[in-house]
DRENDO-1510 file (C-alpha; in Angstrom, 1 decimal, always signed):
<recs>
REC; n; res; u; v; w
REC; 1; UNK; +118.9; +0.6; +179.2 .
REC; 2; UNK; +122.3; +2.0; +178.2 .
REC; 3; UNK; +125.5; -0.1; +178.7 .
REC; 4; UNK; +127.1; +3.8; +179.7 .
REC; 5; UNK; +125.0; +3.6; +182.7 .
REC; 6; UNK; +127.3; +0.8; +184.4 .
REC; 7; UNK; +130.7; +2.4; +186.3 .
REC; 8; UNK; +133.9; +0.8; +184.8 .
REC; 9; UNK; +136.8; +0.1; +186.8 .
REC; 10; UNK; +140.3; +0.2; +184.9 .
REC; 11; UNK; +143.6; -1.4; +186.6 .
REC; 12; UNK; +146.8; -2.0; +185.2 .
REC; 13; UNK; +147.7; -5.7; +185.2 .
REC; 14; UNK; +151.2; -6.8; +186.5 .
REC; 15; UNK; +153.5; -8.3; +183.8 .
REC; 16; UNK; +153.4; -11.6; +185.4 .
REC; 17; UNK; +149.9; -11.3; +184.7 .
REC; 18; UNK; +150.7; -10.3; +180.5 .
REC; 19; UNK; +150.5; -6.7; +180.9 .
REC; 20; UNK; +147.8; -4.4; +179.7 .
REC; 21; UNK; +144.9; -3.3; +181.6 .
REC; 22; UNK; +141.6; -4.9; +183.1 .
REC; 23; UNK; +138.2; -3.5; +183.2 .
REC; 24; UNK; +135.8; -4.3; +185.3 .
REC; 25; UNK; +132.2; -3.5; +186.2 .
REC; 26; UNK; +131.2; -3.4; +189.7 .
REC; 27; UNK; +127.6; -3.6; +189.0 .
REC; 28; UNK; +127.4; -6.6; +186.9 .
REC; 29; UNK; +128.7; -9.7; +188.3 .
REC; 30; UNK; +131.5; -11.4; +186.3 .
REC; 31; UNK; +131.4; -8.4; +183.7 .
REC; 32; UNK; +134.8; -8.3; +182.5 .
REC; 33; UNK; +137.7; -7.8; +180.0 .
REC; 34; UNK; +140.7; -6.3; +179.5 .
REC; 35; UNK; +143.2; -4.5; +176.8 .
REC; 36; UNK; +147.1; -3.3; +176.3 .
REC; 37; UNK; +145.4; +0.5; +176.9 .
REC; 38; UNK; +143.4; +1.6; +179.5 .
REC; 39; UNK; +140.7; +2.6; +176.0 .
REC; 40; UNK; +141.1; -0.5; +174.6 .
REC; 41; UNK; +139.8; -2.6; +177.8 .
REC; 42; UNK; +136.8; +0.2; +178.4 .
REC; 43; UNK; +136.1; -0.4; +174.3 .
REC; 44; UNK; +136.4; -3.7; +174.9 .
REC; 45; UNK; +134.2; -4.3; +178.4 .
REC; 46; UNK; +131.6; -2.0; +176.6 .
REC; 47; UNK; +131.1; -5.1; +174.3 .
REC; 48; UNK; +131.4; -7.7; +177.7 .
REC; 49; UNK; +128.7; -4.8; +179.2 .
REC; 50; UNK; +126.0; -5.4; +176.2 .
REC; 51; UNK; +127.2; -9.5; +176.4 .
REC; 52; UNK; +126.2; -9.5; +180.2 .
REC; 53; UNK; +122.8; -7.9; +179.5 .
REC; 54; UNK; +121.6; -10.1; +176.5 .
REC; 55; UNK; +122.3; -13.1; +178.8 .
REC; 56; UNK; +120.6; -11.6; +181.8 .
</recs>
């Protein structure tokens, strides 16, 4: 099963909130990061993606 199969959802995070941008993935409960770029926080859930399905 391929971690590219999963939709990612990218939103900008307020400043109050440190900025940067969170990634989430609507299909995997909890799945989650973030970055300062909207491509560092999908390279960075990609890892979160393959986390989630090792523990699964």
């Amino acid at each position: 099963m391929s971690h590219l199969a999963y939709p990612v959802v990218i939103t900008p995070l307020a400043e109050d909130d440190g900025g940067g941008f969170a990634a989430t993935v609507p299909d995997l409960p909890g799945c989650m990061s973030d970055g300062e770029t909207p491509e560092e926080a999908l390279h960075n859930v990609l890892d979160a993606i393959e986390c989630w399905i090792e523990r699964a």
